[in-house]
Structure formats: structure tokens, C-alpha cells
N, C-alpha and C positions, 0 to 999 in steps of 0.2 A: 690747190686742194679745196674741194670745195667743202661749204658750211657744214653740210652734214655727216662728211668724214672725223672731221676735225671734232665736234659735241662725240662722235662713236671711241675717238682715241680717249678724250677725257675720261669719258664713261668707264673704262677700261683702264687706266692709270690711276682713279678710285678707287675701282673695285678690287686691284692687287694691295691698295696701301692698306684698305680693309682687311683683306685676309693676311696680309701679314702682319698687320695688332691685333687679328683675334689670337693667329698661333703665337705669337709672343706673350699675349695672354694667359693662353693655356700651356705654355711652356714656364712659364714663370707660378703657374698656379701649382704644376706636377712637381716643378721643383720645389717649394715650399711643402707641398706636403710629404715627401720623400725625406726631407729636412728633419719635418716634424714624425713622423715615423720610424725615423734613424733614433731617435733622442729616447731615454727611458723613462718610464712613468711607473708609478704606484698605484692601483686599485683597486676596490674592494669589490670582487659578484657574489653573486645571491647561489648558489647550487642546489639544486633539488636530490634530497638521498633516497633512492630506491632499491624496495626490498628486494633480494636474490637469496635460494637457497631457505627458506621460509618451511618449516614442516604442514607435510599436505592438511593437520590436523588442526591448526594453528590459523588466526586472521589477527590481523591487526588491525585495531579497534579505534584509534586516531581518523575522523573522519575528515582532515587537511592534512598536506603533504608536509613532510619536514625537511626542514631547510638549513643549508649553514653557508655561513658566511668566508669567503676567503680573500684573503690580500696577498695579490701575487703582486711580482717587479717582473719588466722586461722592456725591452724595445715594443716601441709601438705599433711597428708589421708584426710582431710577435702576440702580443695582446689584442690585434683587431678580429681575430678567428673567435675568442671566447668571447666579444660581445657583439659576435654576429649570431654567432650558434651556442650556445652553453650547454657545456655539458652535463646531463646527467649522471651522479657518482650514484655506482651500483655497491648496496652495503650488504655484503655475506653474513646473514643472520646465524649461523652454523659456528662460526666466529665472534660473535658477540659474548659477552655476559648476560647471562640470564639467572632472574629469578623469576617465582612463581607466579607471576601476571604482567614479567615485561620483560624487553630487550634492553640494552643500555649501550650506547655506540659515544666511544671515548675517545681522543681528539690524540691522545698519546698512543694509543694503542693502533690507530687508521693512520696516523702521517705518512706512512711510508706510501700505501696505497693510493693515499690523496695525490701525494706527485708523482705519482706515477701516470695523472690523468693529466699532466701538462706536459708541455716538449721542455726538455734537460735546458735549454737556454732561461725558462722560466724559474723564476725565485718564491719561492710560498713563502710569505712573511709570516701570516696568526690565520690561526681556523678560530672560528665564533660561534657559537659555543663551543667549548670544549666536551660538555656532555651532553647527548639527546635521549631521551627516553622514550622509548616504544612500545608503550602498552598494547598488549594482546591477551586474545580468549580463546579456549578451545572453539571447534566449528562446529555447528550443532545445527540437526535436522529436526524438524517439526509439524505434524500436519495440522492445519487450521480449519475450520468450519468455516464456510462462505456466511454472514451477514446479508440478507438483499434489503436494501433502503431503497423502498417504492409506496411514494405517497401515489393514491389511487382512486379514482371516483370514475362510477359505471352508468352508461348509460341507461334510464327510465326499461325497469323490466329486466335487465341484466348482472348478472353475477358472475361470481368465481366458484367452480364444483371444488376446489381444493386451493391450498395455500401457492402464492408463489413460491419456486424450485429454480433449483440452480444446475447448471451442469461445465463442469463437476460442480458436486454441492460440497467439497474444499480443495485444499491446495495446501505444497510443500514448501516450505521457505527455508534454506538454510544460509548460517549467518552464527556470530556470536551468541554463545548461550546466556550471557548476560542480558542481554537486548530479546531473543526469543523468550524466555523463560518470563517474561511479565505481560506475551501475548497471550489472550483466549480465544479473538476471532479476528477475519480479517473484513471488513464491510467494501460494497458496493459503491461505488458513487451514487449519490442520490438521483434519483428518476422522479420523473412525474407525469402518469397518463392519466389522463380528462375523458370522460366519454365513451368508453370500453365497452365496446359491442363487438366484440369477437376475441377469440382466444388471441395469447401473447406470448411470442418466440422473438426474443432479439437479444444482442450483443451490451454488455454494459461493462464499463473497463471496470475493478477495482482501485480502492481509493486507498493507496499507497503513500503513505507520509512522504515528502520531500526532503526530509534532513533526515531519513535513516536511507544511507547509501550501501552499507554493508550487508544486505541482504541482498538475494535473489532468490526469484519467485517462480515458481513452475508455469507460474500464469497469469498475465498482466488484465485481463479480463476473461468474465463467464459469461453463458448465455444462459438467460432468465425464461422461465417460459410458463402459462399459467394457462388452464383451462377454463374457456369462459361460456356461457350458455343464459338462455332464457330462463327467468326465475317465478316459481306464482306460490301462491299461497294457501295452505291446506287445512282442515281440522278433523280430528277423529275422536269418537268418545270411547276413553279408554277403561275397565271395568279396575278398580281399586284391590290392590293386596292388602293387608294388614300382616306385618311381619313381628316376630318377637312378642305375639302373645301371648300369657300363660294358659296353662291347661285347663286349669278351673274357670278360665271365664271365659263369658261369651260377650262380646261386642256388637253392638246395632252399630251402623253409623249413614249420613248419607250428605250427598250424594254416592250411589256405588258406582259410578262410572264419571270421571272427569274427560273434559273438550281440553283436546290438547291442539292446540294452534304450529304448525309447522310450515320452513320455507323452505322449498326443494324446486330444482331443477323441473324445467317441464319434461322432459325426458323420462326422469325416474317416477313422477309424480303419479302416475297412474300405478307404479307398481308399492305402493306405499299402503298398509292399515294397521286396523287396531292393533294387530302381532305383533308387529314391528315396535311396539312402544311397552314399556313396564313403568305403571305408576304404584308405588309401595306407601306406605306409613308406619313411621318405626312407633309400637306401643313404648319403649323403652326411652323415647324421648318426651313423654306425656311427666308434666308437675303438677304442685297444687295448684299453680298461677296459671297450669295454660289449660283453658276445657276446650282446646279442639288440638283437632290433630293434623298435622299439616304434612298435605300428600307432597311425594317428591318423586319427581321425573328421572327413575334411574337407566334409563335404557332407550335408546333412539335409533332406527338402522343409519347407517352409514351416509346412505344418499340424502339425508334431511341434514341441511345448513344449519340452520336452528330450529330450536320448538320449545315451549313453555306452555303451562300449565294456566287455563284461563281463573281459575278459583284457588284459592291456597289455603283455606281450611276447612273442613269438614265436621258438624256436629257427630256427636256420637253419646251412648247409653253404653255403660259396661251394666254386667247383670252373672251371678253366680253359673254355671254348670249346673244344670238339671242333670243328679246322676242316675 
């Protein structure tokens, strides 16, 4: 027999003493645990109780799930399903005790049902708590006004013809009326555009607390959108009312036409004048302390962003009615 038969037998007379102390290994390992799986144990798991049967009118207002504790006996192939998988105990609210802002789930009144969620060779030793309380609210609808939070700066020359808008400008939330009933709005997440030289249409989530879970929202965001145009700047001299005069007297006063300074869209800016503005002076706001009378800017068309009055009081002469 030559050398390198003889190394090829060795090789081969190892590799069987190998695998037969691995499977003696693993047969001694199976057996032990079979051993240990035969034998009975005590344990405590955690069960999650979930609601069934719940009226459509009704939420519960518990924002963590409730839990009970159970200590069952069994054999340990019998016990290894429930801390592979644990089951969730479904609790029939319909069945429960109630009063007027809760459920009440009682540990003498559910035993029956409890074992019935484990196989007959399982022992329930103590449920933990014995009582759970589950507070609930009616369910309640409410619509909200959108908030838009947009901090904004425009570019040199450029405006906004109107406010930013929302669409929708609100939304539906239903949810506990304890929880709804102290909202008034619901806001935006904040934005922030720099340098706005053309109109603005885009998506913005709303900013939705993260510890109220019990709501839903017709809408997790709106789209914001704002008219934006070229701005300049304008003035017109506008002729003075004097309102609330009496009959008997006559009034000098001057100047009779105020420079009203206004910022408007270049667009509209050509269709803009004196008509478009009323500057009044109420006599009935005149004391002994004040000798002038101070004009006020009641009327501005639409298309003018702002406008003020370059002078704010006016001399004046009262003087009887020549009759």
C-alpha cells in the first residue's frame, strides 16, 4: 500500500470519529432538552387587553395599551408557544361595567374567558391586576381653521397683492371631545422664504402634536399659495371732508387737499386716484386742548397695500353762519 493511500484512510477514519461526536453531541443535546421541556414550570407574561365590541360613538382615551399580568403552570413544550407568540386577550366592552366616563374590566368577572385563551393542559394561577380601567369620551367632529406660519422677506421691488391662503383654508379632525373642545386652530409647520420674486404655490405638512394619537385628520398637510407682483410707490392729493359739523357754523380750515402716499402693485398702479381715497375730519373730536383737527384716511381702493396721510393736522377758523 502505498504512502498516499494509507494518509487518504486516516483522513477518513477522522472524519467518521468527527461526525460521530458531533451527532452524539446533538443527540445528547435534543435529549436534554426534551428532558427539560417534559418538566413543569411557573411563569409570569405580560398580555396585551384589546378593545372589541366598543360603541361606534365612543374612543378610548388611554393613549398606552393595557396590560395584565398572568402566571400560568405547564409543561415546558406546552408553555414554549406563549413566549414565542403571545397572545393578545380580546376584551368585549358590551360586557364590561360602565359608568359615565369609563369601562372597568374585573379579573373575577373575565376568568373564565382568560382560560379559555390557553390549551386545558395549562393552569392559570393569578391575573394582575385584578381591575383595569378604561377611560373613554364620546367621539366628536370639529372643523378647524388652518394657521399658515411663514416667516417672509421679498425681493428689492416685490410684494404680496394679498395675504397668504391656504387650501383648504381648514380641516376636519375627529377624536375625543375632551381633547377637541380646547382646540381653535390647527397651524402649519413653519416656513421660511428669502428673496420672493414671483408668486408662491407649494405643499406644507401641518404641525400635528406628537403625543395626541387619538385624532384623525382629514388632512396631514395644505398647499399655501400667495400672489406676488412688482411694487412702486404713489401719491395723490386728496380734497378734505369735514364731517359732524353744526349748522350754524362755518369752518375755514387748510390745507383743503392732503398728499396721501400709497404702495400698490405696478399693475393696478395706473388705475389708481384721487376717487379712490376719502380723507374726512370728525368736528366732534375737536377740545379745548386741541386747535387743530386731524385729518383721517377713511377709504382706500382695494388695490393699494398701504397708504398714509403725509400731514396729520390741519389749522382751521370756525366763524358763525351768516344768516
Amino acid at each position: 500500500m502505498t504512502k498516499k493511500n494509507k494518509n487518504i484512510k486516516l483522513k477518513s477514519a477522522k472524519q467518521k470519529r468527527l461526525n460521530v461526536f458531533v451527532l452524539f453531541l446533538f443527540l445528547s443535546f435534543l435529549i436534554s432538552l426534551l428532558v427539560k421541556l417534559s418538566n413543569t414550570y411557573t411563569h409570569t407574561l405580560n398580555f396585551e387587553l384589546s378593545p372589541k365590541n366598543l360603541k361606534s360613538n365612543e374612543l378610548i382615551i388611554s393613549e398606552t395599551p393595557k396590560f395584565v399580568n398572568i402566571t400560568i403552570s405547564g409543561r415546558g413544550f406546552q408553555l414554549l408557544k406563549y413566549y414565542i407568540n403571545k397572545p393578545i386577550i380580546e376584551v368585549d366592552f358590551s360586557q364590561l361595567i360602565k359608568s359615565s366616563n369609563q369601562y372597568i374590566w374585573t379579573e373575577s368577572r373575565q376568568l373564565d374567558k382568560i382560560i379559555n385563551y390557553f390549551d386545558s393542559e395549562i393552569v392559570v394561577k393569578s391575573i394582575n391586576p385584578d381591575t383595569i380601567v378604561f377611560p373613554f369620551d364620546s367621539q366628536f367632529t370639529k372643523k378647524l381653521p388652518i394657521n399658515i406660519l411663514v416667516k417672509s422677506n421679498f425681493a428689492i421691488g416685490f410684494d404680496l397683492i394679498d395675504e397668504f391662503q391656504s387650501s383648504p383654508d381648514s380641516i376636519t379632525i375627529i377624536g375625543p371631545e375632551s381633547i377637541l373642545k380646547t382646540l381653535r386652530s390647527i397651524s402649519t409647520k413653519q416656513i421660511e422664504l428669502n428673496e420672493i420674486n414671483s408668486s408662491v404655490d407649494m405643499s406644507v405638512e401641518l404641525n400635528i402634536p406628537s403625543e395626541i394619537k387619538q385624532l384623525n385628520f382629514s388632512h396631514k398637510s395644505v398647499s399655501i399659495f400667495a400672489e406676488v407682483d412688482k411694487f412702486t410707490e404713489g401719491m395723490v392729493n386728496v380734497p378734505v371732508t369735514i364731517v359732524n359739523l353744526p349748522e350754524q357754523l362755518d369752518i375755514s380750515f387748510f390745507p383743503k387737499e392732503m398728499s396721501v402716499v400709497f404702495y400698490s402693485s405696478l399693475e393696478a398702479y395706473n388705475t389708481i386716484d384721487q376717487t379712490d381715497f376719502t380723507v374726512e375730519c370728525d368736528f366732534n373730536l375737536l377740545t379745548a386742548d386741541n386747535n387743530y383737527l386731524n385729518p383721517v384716511l377713511v377709504n382706500k381702493p382695494l388695490s393699494v397695500k398701504t397708504a398714509q396721510l403725509k400731514i396729520t393736522q390741519l389749522e382751521f377758523i370756525i366763524t358763525p353762519k351768516n344768516e
